[in-house]
N, C-alpha and C positions, 0 to 999 in steps of 0.2 A: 907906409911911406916907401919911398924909393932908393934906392943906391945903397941900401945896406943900415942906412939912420934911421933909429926909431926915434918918438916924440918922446917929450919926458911924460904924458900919461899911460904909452904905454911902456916904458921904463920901470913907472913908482908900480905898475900894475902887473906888469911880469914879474921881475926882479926877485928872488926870497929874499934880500937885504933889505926891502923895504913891507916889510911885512906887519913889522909896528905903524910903520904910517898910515899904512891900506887899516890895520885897524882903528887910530884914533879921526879917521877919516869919517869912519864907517858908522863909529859912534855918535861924532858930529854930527852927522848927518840925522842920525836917528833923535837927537836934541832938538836940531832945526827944526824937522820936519817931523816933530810929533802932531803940532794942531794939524797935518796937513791930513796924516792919518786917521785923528780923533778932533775934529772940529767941534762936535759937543762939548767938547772939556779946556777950550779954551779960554772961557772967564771962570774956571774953579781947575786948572790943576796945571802946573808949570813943573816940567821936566829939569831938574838938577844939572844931573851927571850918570853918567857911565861907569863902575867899578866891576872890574871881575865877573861880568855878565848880571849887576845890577844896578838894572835903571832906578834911579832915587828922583821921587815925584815930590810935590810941595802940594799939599792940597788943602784950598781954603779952610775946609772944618770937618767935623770928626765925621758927619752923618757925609760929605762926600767921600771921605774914607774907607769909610764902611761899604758905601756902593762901589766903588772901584775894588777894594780886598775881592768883591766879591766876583766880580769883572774881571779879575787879573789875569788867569789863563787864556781868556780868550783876546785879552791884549796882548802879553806876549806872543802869542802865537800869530796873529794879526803884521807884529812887526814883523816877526822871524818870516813868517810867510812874503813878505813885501819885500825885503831884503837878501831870500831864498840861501839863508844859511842861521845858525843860531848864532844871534846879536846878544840876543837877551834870555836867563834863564827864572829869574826871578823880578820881582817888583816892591820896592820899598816904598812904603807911603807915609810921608810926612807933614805935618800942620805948620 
């Protein structure tokens, strides 16, 4: 912008006072837009929440389970790469 005024996204975006917000922003984000990333897995696994760098999945049944357990590094890496910083260090899967 001009005259010396920033916008408030680049405010929340510079700022280190807003640095929790850039994160649960960032997490959000990664919620919404999990089918966006994994659209196969959108009628067998819904995305939770966000804790301490783990994403907690809900996944219909044990054997989708089992495939995603097996799946998981190259998920996480998938988001972290999409989002180009570590969002996510592990993945919890639950029924």
């Amino acid at each position: 912008m001009h005259n010396g005024f920033l916008s408030i996204s680049e405010i929340i975006n510079k700022e280190p006072g807003f640095e929790k917000l850039r994160k649960v922003i960032k997490q959000h984000d990664v919620i919404s837009g999990f089918h966006r990333l994994f659209p196969d897995l959108k009628k067998i696994a819904i995305p939770v929440k966000i804790e301490k760098k783990v994403l907690y999945i809900k996944v219909q049944n044990a054997a989708w389970r089992s495939e995603l357990k097996f799946n998981q590094e190259t998920m996480i890496e998938k988001i972290n790469k999409f989002y180009e910083e570590e969002i996510i260090k592990t993945i919890r899967l639950q029924s």
